[in-house]
Structure formats: structure tokens, C-alpha cells
Backbone as a ProteinNet text record, in pm:
[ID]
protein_1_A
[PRIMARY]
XXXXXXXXXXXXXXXXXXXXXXXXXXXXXXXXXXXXXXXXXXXXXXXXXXXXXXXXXXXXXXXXXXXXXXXXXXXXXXXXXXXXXXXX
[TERTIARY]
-11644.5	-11720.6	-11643.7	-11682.6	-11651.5	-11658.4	-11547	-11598.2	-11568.3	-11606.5	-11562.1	-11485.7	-11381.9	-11324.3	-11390	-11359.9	-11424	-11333.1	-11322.6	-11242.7	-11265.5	-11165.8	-11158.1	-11253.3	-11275.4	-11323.4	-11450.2	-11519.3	-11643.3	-11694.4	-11654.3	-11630.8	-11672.9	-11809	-11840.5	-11893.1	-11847.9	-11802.7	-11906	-12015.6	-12101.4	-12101.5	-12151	-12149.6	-12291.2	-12290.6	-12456.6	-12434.6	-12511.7	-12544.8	-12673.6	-12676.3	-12793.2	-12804.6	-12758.3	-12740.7	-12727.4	-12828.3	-12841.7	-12685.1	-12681.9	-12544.4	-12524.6	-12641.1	-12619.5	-12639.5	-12604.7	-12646	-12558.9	-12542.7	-12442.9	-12446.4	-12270.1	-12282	-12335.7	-12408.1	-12500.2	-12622.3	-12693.7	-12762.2	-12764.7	-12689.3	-12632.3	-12620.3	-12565	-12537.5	-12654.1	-12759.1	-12854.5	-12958.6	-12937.3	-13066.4	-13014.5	-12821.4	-12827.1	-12795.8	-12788.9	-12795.7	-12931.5	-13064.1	-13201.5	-13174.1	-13084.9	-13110	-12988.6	-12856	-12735.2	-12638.2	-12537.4	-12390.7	-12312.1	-12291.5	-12229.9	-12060.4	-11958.4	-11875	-11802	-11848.4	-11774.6	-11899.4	-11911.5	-11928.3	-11814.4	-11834.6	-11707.6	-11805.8	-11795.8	-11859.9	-11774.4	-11839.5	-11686.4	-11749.7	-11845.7	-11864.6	-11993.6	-12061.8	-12086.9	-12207.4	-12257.3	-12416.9	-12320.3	-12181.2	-12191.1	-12090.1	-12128.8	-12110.3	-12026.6	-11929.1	-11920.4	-11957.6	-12030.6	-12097.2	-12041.4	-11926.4	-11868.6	-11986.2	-12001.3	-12111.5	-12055.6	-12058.9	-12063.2	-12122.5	-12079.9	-12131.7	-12259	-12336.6	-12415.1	-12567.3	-12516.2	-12578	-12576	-12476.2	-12499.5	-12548.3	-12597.6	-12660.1	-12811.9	-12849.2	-12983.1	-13015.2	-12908.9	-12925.4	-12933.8	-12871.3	-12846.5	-13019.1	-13117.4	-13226.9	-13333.2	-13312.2	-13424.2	-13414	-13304.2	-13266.4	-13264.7	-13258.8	-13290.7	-13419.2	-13398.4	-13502.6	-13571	-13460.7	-13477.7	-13497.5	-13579.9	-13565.8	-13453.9	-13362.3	-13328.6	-13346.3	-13424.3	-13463.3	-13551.6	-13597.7	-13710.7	-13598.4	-13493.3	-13393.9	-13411.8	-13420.8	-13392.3	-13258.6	-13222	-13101.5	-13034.1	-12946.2	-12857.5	-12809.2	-12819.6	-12727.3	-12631.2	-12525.6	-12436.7	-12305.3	-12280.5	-12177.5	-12037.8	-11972.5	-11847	-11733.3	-11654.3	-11558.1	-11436.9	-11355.5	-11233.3	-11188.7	-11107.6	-11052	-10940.9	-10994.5	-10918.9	-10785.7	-10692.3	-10558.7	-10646.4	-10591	-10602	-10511.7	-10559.3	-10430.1	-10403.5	-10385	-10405.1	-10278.6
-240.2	-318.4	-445.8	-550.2	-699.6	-693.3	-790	-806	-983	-1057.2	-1243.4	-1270.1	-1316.7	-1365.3	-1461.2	-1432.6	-1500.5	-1588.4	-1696.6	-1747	-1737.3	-1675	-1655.6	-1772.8	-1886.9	-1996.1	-2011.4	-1940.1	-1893	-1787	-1704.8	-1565.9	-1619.7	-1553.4	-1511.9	-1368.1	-1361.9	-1250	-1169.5	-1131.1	-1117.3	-1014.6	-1016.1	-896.1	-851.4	-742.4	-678.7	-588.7	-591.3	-454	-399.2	-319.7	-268.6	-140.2	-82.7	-24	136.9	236.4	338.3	423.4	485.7	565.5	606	711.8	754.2	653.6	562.4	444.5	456.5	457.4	488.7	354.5	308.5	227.9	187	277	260.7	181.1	225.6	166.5	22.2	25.6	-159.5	-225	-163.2	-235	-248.3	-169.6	-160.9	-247.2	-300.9	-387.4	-521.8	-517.9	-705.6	-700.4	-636.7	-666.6	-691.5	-726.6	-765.7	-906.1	-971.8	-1092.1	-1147.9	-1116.9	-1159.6	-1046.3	-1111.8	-1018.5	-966.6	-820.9	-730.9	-747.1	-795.5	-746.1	-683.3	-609.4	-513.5	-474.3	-372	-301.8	-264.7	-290.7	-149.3	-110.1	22.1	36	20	-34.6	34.3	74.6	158.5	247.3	221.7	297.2	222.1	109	137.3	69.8	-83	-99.3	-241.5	-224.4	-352.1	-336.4	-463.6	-496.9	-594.7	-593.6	-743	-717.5	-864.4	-808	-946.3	-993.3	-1122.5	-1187.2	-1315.7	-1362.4	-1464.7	-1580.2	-1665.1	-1822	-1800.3	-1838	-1851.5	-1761.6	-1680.9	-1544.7	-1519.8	-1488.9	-1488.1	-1614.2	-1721.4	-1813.9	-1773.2	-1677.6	-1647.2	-1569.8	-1430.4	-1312.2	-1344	-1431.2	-1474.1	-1521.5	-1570.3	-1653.9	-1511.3	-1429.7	-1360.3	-1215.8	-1180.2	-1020.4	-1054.5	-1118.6	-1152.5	-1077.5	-952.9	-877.1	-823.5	-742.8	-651.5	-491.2	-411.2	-258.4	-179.2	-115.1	-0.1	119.2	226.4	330.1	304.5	199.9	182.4	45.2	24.3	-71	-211.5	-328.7	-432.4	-451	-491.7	-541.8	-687.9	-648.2	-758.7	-822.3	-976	-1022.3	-1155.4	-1180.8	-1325.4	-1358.6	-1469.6	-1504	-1452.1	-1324.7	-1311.1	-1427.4	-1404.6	-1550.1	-1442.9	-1504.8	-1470.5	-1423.6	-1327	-1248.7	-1367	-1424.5	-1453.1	-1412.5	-1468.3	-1348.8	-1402.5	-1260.6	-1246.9	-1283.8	-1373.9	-1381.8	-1273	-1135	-1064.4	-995.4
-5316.6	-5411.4	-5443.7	-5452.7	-5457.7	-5621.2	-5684.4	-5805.8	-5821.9	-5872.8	-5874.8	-5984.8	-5963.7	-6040.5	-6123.4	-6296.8	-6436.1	-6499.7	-6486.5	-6596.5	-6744.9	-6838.2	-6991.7	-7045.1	-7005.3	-7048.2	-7098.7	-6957.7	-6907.5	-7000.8	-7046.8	-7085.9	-7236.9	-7321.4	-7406.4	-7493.9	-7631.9	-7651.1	-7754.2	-7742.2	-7870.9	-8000.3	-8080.4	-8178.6	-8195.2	-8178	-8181.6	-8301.4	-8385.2	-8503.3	-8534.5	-8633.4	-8655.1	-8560.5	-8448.9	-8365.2	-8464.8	-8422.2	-8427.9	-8427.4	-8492.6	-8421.9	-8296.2	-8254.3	-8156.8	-8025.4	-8039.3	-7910.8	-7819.3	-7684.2	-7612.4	-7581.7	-7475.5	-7447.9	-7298	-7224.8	-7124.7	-7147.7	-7244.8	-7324.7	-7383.6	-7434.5	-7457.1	-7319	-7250	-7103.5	-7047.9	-7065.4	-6991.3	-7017.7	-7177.8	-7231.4	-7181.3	-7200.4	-7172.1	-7034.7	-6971	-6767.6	-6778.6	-6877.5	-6804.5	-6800.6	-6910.3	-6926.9	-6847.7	-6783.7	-6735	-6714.8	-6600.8	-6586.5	-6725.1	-6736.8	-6851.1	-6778.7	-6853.5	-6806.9	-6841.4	-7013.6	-7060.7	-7184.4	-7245.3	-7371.4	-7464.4	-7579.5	-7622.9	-7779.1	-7795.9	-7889.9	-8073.5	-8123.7	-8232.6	-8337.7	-8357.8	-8444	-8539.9	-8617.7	-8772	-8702.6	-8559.1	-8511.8	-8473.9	-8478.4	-8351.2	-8256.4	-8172.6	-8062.7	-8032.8	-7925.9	-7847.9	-7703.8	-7641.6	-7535.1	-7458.4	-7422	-7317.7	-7194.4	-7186.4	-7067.2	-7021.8	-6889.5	-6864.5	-6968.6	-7021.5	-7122.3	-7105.5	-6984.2	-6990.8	-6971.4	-6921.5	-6947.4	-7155.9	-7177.5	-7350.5	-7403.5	-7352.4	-7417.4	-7398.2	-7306.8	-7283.2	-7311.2	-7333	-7408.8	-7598.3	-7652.3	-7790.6	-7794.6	-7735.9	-7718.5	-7721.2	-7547.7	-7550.7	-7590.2	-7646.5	-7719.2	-7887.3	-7914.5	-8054.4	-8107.9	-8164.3	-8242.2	-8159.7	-8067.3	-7973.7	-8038.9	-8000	-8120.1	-8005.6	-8065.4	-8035.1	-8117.7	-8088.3	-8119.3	-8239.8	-8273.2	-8398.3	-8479.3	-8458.3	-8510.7	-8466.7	-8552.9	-8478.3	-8484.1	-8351.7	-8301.3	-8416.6	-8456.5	-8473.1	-8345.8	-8390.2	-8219.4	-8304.9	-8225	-8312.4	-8210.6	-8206.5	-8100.9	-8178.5	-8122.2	-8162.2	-8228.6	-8308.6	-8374	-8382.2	-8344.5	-8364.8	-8516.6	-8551.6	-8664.5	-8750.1	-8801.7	-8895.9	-8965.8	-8995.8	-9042.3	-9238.1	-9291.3	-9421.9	-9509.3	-9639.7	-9727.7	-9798	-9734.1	-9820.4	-9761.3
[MASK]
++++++++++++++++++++++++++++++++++++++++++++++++++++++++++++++++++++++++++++++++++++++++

């Protein structure tokens, strides 16, 4: 199996919520491979998700998965942002 090299550059990172508990991450993979290349899931709990895609693939998934249902849920969708450090 061939895989292409991605530059980090290229590489956008999304946040999905609203997500059912029981959502696997096959499932997530499976709704945004309609709209572009998945090149990772990770689930983290508590209905969200991160859903790494090629730029421009998540510029089309952010467009046509927007108030997508999973299991009776609409989908949260939002371009991942980096973690902030806390003054805390």
C-alpha cells in the first residue's frame, strides 16, 4: 500500500462535537472520507472528536458536514486552534 507524503503545512486539524457517546471512530472516518482524505481520527471522549484532513479537503468538509446528524445529533464542526498555555 502506497501512502503520499503530507506536508504539516497542508495538514488541517478539526474539532467535531455534539457526537453521541457511543460513536466509534470508524464512523467519523466514514462520514468525512465522503467529502476528502482522513488522515487520522482520535476520539477524546465526552461526544468530540479530532479529524485530521488534508487543507483542503477540511475546507470542504467545514462547508458540506456542517449540521450533519449523527445518530439523531447535529454534528458540531470548527477548525481546531491550538491550546493556549493558562495563567493559571
Amino acid at each position: 500500500m502506497q501512502t503520499a507524503s503530507v506536508s504539516t503545512s497542508s495538514v488541517r486539524k478539526l474539532l467535531v462535537g455534539n457526537l453521541p457517546e457511543s460513536t466509534r471512530i470508524s464512523a467519523v472516518k466514514e462520514i468525512f472520507t465522503q467529502v476528502g482524505q482522513v488522515l487520522a481520527v482520535s476520539m477524546l471522549g465526552h461526544g468530540f472528536a479530532f479529524v485530521e484532513m488534508i487543507a483542503a479537503d477540511a475546507d470542504r468538509a467545514l462547508t458540506q458536514l456542517r449540521g450533519t446528524q449523527i445518530e439523531g445529533r447535529v454534528m458540531l464542526l470548527d477548525e481546531a486552534h491550538p491550546r493556549t498555555p493558562s495563567r493559571y
